[in-house]
mmCIF file of the N, C-alpha and C atoms, coordinates in Angstrom:
data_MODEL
# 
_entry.id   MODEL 
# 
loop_
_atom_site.group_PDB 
_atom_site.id 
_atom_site.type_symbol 
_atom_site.label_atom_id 
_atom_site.label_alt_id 
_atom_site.label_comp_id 
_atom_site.label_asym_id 
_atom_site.label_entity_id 
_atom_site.label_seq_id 
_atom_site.pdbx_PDB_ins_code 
_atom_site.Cartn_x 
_atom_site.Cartn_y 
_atom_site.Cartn_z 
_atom_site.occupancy 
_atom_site.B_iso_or_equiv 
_atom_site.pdbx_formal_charge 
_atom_site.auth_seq_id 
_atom_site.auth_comp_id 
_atom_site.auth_asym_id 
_atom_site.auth_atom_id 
_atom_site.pdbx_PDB_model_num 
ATOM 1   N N  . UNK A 1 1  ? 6.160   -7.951  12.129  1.00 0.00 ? 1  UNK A N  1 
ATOM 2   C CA . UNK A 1 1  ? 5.705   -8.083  10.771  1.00 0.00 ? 1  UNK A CA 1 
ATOM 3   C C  . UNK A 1 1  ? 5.330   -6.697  10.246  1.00 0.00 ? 1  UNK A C  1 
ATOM 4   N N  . UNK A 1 2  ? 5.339   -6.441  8.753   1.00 0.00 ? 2  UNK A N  1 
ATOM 5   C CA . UNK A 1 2  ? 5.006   -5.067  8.518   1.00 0.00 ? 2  UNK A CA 1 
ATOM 6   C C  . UNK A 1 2  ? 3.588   -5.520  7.901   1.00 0.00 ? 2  UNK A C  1 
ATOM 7   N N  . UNK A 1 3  ? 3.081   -4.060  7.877   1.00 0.00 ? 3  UNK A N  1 
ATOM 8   C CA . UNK A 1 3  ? 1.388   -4.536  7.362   1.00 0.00 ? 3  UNK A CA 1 
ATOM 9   C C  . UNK A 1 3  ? 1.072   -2.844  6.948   1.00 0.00 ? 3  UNK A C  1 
ATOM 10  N N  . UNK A 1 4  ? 0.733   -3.092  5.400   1.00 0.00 ? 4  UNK A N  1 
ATOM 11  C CA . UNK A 1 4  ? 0.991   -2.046  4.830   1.00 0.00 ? 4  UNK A CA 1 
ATOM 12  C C  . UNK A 1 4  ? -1.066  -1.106  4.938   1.00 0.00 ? 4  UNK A C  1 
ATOM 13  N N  . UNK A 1 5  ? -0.661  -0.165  4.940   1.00 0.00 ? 5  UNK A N  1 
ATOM 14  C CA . UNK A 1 5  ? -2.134  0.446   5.620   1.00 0.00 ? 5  UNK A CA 1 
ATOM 15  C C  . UNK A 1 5  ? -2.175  1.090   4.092   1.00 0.00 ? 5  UNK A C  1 
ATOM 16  N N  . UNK A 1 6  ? -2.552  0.466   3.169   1.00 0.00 ? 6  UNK A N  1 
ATOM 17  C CA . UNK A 1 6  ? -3.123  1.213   1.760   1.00 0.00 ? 6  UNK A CA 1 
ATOM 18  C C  . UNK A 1 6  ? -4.491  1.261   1.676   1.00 0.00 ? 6  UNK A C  1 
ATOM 19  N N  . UNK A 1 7  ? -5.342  0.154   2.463   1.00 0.00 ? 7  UNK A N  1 
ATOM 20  C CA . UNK A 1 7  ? -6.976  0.344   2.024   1.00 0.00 ? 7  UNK A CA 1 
ATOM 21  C C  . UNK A 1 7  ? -6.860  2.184   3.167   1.00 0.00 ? 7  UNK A C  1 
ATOM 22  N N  . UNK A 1 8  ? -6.740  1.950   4.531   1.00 0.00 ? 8  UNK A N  1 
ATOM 23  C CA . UNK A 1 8  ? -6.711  3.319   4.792   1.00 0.00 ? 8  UNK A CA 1 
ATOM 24  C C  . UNK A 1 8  ? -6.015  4.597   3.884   1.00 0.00 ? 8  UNK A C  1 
ATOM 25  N N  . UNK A 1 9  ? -5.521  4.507   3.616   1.00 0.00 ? 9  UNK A N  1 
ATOM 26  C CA . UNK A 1 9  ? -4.772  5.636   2.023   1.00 0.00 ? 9  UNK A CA 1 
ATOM 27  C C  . UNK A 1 9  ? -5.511  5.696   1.792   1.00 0.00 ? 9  UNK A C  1 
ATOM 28  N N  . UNK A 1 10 ? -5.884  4.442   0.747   1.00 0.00 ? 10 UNK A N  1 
ATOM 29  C CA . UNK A 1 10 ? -6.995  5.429   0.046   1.00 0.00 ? 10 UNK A CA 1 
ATOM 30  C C  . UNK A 1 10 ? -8.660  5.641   0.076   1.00 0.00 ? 10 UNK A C  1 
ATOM 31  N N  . UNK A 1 11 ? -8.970  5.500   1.341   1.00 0.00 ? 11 UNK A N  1 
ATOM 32  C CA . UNK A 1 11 ? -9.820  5.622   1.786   1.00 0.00 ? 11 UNK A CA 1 
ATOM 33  C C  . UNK A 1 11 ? -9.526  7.390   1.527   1.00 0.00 ? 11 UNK A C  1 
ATOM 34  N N  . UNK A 1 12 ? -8.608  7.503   2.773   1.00 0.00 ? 12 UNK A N  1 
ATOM 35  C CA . UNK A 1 12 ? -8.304  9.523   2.826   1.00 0.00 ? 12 UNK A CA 1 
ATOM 36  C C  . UNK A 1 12 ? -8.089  9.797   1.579   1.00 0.00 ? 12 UNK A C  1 
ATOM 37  N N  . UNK A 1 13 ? -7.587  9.705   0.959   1.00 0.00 ? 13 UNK A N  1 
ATOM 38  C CA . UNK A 1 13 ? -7.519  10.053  -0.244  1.00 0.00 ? 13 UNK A CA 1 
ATOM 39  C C  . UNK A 1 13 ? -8.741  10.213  -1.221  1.00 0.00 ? 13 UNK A C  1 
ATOM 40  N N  . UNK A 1 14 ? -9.902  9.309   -1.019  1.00 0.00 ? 14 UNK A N  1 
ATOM 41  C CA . UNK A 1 14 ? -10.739 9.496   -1.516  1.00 0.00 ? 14 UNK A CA 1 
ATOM 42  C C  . UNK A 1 14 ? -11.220 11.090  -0.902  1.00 0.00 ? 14 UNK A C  1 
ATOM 43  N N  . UNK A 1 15 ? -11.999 10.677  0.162   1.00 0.00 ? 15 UNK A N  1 
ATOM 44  C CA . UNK A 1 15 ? -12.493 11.462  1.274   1.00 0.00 ? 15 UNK A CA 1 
ATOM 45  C C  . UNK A 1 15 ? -11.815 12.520  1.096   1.00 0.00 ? 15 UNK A C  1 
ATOM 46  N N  . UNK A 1 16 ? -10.529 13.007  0.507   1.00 0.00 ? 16 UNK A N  1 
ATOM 47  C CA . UNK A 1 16 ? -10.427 14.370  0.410   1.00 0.00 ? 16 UNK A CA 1 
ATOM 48  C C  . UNK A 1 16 ? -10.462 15.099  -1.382  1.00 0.00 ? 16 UNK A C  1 
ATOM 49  N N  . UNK A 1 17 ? -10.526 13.852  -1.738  1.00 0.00 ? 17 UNK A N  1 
ATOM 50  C CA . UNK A 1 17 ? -10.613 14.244  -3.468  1.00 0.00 ? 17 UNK A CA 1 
ATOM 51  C C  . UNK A 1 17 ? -12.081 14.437  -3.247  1.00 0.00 ? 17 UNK A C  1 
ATOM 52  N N  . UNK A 1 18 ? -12.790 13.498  -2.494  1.00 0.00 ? 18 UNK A N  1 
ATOM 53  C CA . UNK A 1 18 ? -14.434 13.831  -2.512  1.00 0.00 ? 18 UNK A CA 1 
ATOM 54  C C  . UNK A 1 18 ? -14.762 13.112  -4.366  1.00 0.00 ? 18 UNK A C  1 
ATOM 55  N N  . UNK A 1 19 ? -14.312 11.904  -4.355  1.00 0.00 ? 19 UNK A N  1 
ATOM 56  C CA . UNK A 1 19 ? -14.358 10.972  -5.913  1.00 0.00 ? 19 UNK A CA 1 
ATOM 57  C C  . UNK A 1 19 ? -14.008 9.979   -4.760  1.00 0.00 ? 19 UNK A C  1 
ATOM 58  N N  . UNK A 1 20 ? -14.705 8.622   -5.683  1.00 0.00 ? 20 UNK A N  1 
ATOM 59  C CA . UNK A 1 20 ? -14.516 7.325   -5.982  1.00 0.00 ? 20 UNK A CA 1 
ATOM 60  C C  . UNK A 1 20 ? -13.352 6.713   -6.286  1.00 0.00 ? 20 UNK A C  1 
ATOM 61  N N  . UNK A 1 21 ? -12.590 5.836   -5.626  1.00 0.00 ? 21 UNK A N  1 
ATOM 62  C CA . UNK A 1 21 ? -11.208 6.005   -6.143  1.00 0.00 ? 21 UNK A CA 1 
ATOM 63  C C  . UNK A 1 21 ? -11.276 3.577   -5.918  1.00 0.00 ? 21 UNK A C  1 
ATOM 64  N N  . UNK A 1 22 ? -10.469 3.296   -6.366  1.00 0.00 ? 22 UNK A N  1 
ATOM 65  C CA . UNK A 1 22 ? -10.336 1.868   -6.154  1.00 0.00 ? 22 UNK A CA 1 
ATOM 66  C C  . UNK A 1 22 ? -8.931  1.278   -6.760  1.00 0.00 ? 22 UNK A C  1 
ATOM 67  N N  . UNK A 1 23 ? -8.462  0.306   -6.698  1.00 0.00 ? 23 UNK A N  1 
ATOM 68  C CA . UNK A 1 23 ? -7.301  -0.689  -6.650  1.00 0.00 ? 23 UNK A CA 1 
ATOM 69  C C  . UNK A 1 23 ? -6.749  -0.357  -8.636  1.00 0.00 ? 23 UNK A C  1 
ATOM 70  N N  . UNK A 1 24 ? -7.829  0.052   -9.046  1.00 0.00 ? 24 UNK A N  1 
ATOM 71  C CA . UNK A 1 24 ? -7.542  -0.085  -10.612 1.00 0.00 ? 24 UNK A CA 1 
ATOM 72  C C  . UNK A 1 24 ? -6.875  1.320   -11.083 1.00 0.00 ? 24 UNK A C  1 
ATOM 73  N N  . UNK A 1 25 ? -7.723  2.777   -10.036 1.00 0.00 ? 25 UNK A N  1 
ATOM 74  C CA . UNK A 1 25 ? -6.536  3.935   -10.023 1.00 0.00 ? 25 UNK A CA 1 
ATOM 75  C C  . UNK A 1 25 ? -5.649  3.764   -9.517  1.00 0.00 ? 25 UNK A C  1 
ATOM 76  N N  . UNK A 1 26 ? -5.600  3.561   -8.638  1.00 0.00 ? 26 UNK A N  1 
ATOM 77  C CA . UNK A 1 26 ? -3.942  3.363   -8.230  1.00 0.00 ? 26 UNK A CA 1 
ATOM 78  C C  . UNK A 1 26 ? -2.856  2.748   -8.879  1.00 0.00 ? 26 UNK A C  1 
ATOM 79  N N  . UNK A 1 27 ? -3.226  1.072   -9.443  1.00 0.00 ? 27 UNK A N  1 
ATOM 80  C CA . UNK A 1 27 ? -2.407  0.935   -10.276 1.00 0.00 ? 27 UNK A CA 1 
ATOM 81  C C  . UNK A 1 27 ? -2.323  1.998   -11.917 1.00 0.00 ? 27 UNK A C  1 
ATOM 82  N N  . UNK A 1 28 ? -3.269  2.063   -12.461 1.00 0.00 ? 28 UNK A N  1 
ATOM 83  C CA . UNK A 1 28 ? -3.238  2.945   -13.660 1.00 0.00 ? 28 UNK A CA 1 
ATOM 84  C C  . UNK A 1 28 ? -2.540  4.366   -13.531 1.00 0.00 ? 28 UNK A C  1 
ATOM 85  N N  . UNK A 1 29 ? -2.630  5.206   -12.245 1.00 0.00 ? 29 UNK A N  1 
ATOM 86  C CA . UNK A 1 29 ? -2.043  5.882   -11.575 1.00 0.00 ? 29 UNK A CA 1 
ATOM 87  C C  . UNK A 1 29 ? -0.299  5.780   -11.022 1.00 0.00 ? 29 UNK A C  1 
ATOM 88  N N  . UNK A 1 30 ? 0.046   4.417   -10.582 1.00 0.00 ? 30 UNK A N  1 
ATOM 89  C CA . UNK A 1 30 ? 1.608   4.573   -10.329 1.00 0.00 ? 30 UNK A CA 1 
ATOM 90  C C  . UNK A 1 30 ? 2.402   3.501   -10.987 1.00 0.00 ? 30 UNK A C  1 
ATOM 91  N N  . UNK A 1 31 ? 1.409   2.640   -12.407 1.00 0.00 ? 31 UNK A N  1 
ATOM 92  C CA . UNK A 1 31 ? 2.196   1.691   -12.990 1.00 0.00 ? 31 UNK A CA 1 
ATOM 93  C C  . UNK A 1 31 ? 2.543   0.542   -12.306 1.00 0.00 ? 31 UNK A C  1 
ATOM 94  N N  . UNK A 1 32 ? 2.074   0.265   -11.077 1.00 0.00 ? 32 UNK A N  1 
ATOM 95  C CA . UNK A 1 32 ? 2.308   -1.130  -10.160 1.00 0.00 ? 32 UNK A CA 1 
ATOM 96  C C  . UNK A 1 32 ? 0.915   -1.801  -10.510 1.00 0.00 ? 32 UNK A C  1 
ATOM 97  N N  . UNK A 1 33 ? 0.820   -3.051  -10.781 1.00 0.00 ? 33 UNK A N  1 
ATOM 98  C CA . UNK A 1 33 ? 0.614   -4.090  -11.299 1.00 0.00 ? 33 UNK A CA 1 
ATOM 99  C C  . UNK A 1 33 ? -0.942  -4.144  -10.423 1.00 0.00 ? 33 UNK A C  1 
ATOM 100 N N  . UNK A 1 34 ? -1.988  -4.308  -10.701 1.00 0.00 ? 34 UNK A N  1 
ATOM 101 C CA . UNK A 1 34 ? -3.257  -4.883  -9.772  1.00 0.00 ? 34 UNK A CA 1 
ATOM 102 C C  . UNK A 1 34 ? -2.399  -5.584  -8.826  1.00 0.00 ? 34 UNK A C  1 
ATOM 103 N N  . UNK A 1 35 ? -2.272  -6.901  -9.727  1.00 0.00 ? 35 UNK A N  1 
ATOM 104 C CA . UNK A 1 35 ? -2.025  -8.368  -8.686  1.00 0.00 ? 35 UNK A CA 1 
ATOM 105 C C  . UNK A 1 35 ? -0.684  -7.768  -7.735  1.00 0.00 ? 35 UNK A C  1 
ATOM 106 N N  . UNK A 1 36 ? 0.537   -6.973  -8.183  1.00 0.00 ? 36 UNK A N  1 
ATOM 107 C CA . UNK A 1 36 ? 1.115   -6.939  -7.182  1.00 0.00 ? 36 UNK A CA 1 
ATOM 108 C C  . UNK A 1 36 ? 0.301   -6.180  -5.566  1.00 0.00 ? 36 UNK A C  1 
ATOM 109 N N  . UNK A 1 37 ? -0.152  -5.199  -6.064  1.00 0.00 ? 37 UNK A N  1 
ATOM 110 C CA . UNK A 1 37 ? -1.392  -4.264  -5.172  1.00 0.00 ? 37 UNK A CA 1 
ATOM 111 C C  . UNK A 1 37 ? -1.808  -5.719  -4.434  1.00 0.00 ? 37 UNK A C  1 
ATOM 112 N N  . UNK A 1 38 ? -2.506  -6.709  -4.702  1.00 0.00 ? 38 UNK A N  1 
ATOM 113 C CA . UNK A 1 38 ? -3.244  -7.559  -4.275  1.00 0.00 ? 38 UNK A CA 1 
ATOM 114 C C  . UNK A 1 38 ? -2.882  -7.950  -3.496  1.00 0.00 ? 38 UNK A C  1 
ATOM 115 N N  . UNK A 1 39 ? -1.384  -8.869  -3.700  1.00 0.00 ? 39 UNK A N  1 
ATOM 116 C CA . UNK A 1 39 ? -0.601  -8.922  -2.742  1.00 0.00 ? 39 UNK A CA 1 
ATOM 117 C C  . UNK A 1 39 ? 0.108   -8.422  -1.985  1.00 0.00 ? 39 UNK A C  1 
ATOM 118 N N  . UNK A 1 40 ? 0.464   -7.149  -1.642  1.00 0.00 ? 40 UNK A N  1 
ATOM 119 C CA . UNK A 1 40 ? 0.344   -6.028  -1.023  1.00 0.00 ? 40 UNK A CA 1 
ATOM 120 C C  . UNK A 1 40 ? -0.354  -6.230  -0.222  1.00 0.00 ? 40 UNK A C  1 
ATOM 121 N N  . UNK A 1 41 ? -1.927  -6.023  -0.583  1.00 0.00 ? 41 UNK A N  1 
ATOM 122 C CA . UNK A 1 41 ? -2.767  -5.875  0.560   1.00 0.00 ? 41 UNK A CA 1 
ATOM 123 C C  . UNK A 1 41 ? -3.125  -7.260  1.540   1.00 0.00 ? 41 UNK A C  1 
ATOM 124 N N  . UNK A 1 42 ? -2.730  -8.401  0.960   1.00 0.00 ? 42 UNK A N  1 
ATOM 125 C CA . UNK A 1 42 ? -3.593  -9.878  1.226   1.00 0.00 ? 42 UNK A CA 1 
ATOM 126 C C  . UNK A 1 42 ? -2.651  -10.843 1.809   1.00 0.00 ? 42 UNK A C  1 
ATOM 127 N N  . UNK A 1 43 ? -1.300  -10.845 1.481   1.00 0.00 ? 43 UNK A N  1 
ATOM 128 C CA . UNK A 1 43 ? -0.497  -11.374 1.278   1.00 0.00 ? 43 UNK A CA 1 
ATOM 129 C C  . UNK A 1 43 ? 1.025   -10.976 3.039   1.00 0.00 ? 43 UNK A C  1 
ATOM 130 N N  . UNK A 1 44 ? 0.664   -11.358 4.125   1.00 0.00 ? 44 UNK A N  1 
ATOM 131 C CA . UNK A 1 44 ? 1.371   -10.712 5.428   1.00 0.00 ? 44 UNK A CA 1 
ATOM 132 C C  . UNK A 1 44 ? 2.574   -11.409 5.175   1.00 0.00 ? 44 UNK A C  1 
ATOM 133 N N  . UNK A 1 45 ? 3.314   -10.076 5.438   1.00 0.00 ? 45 UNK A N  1 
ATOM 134 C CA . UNK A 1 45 ? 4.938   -10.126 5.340   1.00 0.00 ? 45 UNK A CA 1 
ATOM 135 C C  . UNK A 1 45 ? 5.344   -9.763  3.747   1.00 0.00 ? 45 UNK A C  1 
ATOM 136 N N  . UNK A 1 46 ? 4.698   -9.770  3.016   1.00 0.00 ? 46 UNK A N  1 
ATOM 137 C CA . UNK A 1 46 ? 4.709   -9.581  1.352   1.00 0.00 ? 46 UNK A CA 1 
ATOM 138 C C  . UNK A 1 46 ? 5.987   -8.431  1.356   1.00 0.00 ? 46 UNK A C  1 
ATOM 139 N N  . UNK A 1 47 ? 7.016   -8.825  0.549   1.00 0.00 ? 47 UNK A N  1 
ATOM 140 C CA . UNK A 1 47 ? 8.198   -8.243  0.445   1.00 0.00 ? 47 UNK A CA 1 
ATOM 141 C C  . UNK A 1 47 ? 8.242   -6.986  -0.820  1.00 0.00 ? 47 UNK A C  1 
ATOM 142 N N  . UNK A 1 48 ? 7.820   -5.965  -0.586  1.00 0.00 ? 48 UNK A N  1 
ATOM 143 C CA . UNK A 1 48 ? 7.761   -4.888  -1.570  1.00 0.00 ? 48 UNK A CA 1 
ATOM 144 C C  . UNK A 1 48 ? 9.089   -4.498  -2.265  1.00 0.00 ? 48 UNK A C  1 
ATOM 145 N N  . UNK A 1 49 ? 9.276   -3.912  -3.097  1.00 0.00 ? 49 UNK A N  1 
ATOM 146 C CA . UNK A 1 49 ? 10.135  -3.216  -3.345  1.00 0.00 ? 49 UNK A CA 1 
ATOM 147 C C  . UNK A 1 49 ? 10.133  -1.688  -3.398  1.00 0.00 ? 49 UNK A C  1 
ATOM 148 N N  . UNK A 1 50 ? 11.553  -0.747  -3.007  1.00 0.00 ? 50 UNK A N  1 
ATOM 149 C CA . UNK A 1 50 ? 11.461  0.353   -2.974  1.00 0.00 ? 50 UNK A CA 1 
ATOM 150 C C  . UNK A 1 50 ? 10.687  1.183   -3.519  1.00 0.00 ? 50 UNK A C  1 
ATOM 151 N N  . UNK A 1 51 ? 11.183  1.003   -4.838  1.00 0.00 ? 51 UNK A N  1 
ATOM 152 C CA . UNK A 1 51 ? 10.666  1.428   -5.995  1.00 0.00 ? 51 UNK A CA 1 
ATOM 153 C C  . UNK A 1 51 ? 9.053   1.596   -5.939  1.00 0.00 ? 51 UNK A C  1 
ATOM 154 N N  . UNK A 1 52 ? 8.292   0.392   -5.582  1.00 0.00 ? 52 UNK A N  1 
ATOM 155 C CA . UNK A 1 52 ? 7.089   0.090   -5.570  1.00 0.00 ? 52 UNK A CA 1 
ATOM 156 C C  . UNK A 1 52 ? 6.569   1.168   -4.468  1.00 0.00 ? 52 UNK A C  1 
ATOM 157 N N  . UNK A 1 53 ? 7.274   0.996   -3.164  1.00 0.00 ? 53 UNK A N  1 
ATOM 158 C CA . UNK A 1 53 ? 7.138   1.868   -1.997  1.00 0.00 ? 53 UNK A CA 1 
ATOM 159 C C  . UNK A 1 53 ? 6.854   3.610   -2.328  1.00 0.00 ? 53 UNK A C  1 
ATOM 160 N N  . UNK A 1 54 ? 8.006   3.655   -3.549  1.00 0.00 ? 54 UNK A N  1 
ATOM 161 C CA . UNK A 1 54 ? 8.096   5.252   -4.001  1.00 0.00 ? 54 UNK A CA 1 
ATOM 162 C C  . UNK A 1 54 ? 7.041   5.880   -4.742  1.00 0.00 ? 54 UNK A C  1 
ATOM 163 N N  . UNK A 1 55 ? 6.532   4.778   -5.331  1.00 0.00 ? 55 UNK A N  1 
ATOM 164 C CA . UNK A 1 55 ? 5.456   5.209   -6.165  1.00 0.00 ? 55 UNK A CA 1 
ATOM 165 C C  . UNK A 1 55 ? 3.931   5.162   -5.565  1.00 0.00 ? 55 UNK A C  1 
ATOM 166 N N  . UNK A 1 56 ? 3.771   4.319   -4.347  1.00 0.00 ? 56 UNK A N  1 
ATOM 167 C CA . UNK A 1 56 ? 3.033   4.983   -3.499  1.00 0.00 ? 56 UNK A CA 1 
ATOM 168 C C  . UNK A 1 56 ? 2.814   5.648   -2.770  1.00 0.00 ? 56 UNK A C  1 
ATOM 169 N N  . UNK A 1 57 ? 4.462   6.004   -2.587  1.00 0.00 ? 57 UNK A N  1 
ATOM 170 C CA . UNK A 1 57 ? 4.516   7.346   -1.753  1.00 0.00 ? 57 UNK A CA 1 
ATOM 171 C C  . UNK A 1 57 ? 4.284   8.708   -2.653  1.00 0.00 ? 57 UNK A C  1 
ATOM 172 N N  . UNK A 1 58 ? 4.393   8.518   -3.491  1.00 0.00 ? 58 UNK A N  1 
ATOM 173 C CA . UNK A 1 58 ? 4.377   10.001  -4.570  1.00 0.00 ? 58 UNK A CA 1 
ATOM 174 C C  . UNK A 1 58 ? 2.592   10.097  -4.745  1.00 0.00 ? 58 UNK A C  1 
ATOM 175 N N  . UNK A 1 59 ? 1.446   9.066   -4.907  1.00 0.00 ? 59 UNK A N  1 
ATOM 176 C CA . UNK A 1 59 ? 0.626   8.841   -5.171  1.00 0.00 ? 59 UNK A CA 1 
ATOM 177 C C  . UNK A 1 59 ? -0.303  9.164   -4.023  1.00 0.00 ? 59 UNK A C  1 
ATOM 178 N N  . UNK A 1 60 ? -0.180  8.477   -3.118  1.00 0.00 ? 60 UNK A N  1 
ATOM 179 C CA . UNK A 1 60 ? -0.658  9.162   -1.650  1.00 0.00 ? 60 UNK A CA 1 
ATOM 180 C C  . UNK A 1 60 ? -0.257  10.327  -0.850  1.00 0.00 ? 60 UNK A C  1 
ATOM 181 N N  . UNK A 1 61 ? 1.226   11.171  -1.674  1.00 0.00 ? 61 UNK A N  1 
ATOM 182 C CA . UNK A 1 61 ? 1.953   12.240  -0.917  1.00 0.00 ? 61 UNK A CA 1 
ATOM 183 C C  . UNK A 1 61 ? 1.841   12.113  0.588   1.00 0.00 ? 61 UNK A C  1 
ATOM 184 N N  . UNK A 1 62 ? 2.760   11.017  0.753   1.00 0.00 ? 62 UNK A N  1 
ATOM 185 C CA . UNK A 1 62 ? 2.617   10.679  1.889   1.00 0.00 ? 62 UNK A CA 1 
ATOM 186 C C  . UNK A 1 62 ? 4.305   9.979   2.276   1.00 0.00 ? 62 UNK A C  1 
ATOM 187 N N  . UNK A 1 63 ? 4.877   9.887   3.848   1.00 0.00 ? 63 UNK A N  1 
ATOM 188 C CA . UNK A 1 63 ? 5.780   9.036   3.850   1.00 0.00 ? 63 UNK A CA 1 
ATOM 189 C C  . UNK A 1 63 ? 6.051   7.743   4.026   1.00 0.00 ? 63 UNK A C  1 
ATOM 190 N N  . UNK A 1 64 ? 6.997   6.876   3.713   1.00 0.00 ? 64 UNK A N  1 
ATOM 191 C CA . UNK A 1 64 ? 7.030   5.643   3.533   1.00 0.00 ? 64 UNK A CA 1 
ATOM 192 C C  . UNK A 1 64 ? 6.219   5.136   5.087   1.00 0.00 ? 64 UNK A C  1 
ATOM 193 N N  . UNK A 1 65 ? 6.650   5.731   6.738   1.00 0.00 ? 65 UNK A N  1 
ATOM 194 C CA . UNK A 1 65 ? 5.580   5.148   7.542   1.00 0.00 ? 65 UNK A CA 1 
ATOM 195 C C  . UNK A 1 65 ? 4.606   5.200   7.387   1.00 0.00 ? 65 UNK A C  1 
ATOM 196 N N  . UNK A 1 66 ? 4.074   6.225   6.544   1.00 0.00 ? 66 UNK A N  1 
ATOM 197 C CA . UNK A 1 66 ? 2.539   5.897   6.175   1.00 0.00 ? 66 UNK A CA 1 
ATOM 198 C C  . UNK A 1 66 ? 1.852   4.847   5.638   1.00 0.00 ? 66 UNK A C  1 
ATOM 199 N N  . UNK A 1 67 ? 2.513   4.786   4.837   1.00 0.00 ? 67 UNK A N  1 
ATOM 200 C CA . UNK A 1 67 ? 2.566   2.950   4.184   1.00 0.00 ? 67 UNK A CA 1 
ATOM 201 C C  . UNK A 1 67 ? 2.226   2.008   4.977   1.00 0.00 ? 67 UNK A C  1 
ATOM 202 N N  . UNK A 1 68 ? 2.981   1.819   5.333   1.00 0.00 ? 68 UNK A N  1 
ATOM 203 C CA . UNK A 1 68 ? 3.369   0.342   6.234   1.00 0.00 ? 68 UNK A CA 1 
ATOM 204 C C  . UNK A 1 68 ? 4.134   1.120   7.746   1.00 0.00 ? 68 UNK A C  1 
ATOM 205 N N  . UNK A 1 69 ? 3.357   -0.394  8.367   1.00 0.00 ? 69 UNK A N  1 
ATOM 206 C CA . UNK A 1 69 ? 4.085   -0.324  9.781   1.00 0.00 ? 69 UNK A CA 1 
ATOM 207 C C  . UNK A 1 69 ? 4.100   -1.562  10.452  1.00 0.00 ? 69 UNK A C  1 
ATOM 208 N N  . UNK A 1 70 ? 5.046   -1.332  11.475  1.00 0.00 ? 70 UNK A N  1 
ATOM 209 C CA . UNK A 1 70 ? 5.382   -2.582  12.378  1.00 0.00 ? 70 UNK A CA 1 
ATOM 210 C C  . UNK A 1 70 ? 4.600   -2.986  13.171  1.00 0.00 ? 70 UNK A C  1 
ATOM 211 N N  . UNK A 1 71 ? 4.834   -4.455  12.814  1.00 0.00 ? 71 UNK A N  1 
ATOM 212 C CA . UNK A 1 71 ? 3.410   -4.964  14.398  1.00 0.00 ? 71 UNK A CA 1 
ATOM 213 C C  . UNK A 1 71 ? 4.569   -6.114  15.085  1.00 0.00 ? 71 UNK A C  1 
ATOM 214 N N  . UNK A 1 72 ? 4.653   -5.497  16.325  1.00 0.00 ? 72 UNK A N  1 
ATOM 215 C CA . UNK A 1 72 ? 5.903   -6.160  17.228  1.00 0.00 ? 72 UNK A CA 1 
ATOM 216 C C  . UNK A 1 72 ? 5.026   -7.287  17.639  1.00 0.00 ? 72 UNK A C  1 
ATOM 217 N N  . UNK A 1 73 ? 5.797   -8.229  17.462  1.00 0.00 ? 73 UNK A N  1 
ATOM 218 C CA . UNK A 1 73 ? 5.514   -10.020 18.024  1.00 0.00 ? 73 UNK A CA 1 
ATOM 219 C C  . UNK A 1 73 ? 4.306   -10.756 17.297  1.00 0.00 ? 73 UNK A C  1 
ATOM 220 N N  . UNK A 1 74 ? 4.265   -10.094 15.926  1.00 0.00 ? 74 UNK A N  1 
ATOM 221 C CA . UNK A 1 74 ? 3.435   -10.936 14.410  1.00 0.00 ? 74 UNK A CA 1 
ATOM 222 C C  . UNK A 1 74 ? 4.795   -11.481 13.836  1.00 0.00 ? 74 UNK A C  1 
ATOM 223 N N  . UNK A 1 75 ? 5.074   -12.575 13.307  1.00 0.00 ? 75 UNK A N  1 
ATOM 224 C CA . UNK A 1 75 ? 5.742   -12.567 12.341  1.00 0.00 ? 75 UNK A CA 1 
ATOM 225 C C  . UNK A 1 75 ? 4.998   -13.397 11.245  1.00 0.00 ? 75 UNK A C  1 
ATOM 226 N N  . UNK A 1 76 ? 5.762   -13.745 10.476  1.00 0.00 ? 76 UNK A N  1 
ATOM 227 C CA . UNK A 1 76 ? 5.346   -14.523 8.986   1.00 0.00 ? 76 UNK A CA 1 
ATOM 228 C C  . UNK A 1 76 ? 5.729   -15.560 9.152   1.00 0.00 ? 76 UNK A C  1 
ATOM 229 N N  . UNK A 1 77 ? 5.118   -16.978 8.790   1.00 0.00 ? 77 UNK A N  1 
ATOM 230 C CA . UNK A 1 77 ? 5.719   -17.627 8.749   1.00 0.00 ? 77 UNK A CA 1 
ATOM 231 C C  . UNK A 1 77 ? 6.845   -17.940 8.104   1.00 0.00 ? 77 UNK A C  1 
ATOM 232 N N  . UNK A 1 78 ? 7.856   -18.897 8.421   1.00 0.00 ? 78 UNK A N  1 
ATOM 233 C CA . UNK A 1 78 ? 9.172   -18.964 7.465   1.00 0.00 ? 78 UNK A CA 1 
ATOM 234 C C  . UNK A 1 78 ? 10.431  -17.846 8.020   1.00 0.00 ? 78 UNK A C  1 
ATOM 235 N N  . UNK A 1 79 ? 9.864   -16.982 8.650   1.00 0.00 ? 79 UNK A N  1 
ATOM 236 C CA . UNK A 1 79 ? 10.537  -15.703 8.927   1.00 0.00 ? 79 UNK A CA 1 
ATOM 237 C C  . UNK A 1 79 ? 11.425  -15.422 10.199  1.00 0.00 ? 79 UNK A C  1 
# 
C-alpha cells in the first residue's frame, strides 16, 4: 500500500521556515483542494494524481519518494 508522509513534510518544512504552516497553506499554496489534501492524508490507498504529486513536490522541494512510500504486505481493501 502507499502511504503518503505529508503531515511529516510539513512538519520539516515548518521547522525550517521556523512559521506556522497547516493544511490551508498548502492548499492555497499548490491549488489542490483541502478535501482532496484530506483524503490524501485519511483516506489508505487514496489514488493521487500526478499532477497533484507535482505540485507537492514543487511545494515541499522535495522528490516524489518523499511523498509517499511503500508498505509491503498492507493492502487496501478491494485491491
Amino acid at each position: 500500500m502507499i502511504r503518503f508522509r505529508l503531515p511529516e513534510l510539513l512538519a520539516d518544512k515548518a521547522f525550517r521556515e521556523k512559521q506556522r504552516l497547516d493544511w490551508k497553506d498548502v492548499a492555497i499554496s499548490t491549488g489542490i483542494h483541502r478535501s482532496t489534501l484530506s483524503r490524501m492524508l485519511n483516506t489508505p490507498g487514496y489514488n493521487a494524481t500526478t499532477d497533484n504529486l507535482n505540485l507537492l513536490c514543487r511545494y515541499f522541494n522535495c522528490q516524489v519518494g518523499d511523498v509517499a512510500t511503500y508498505i509491503a504486505g498492507e493492502e487496501t481493501d478491494g485491491k
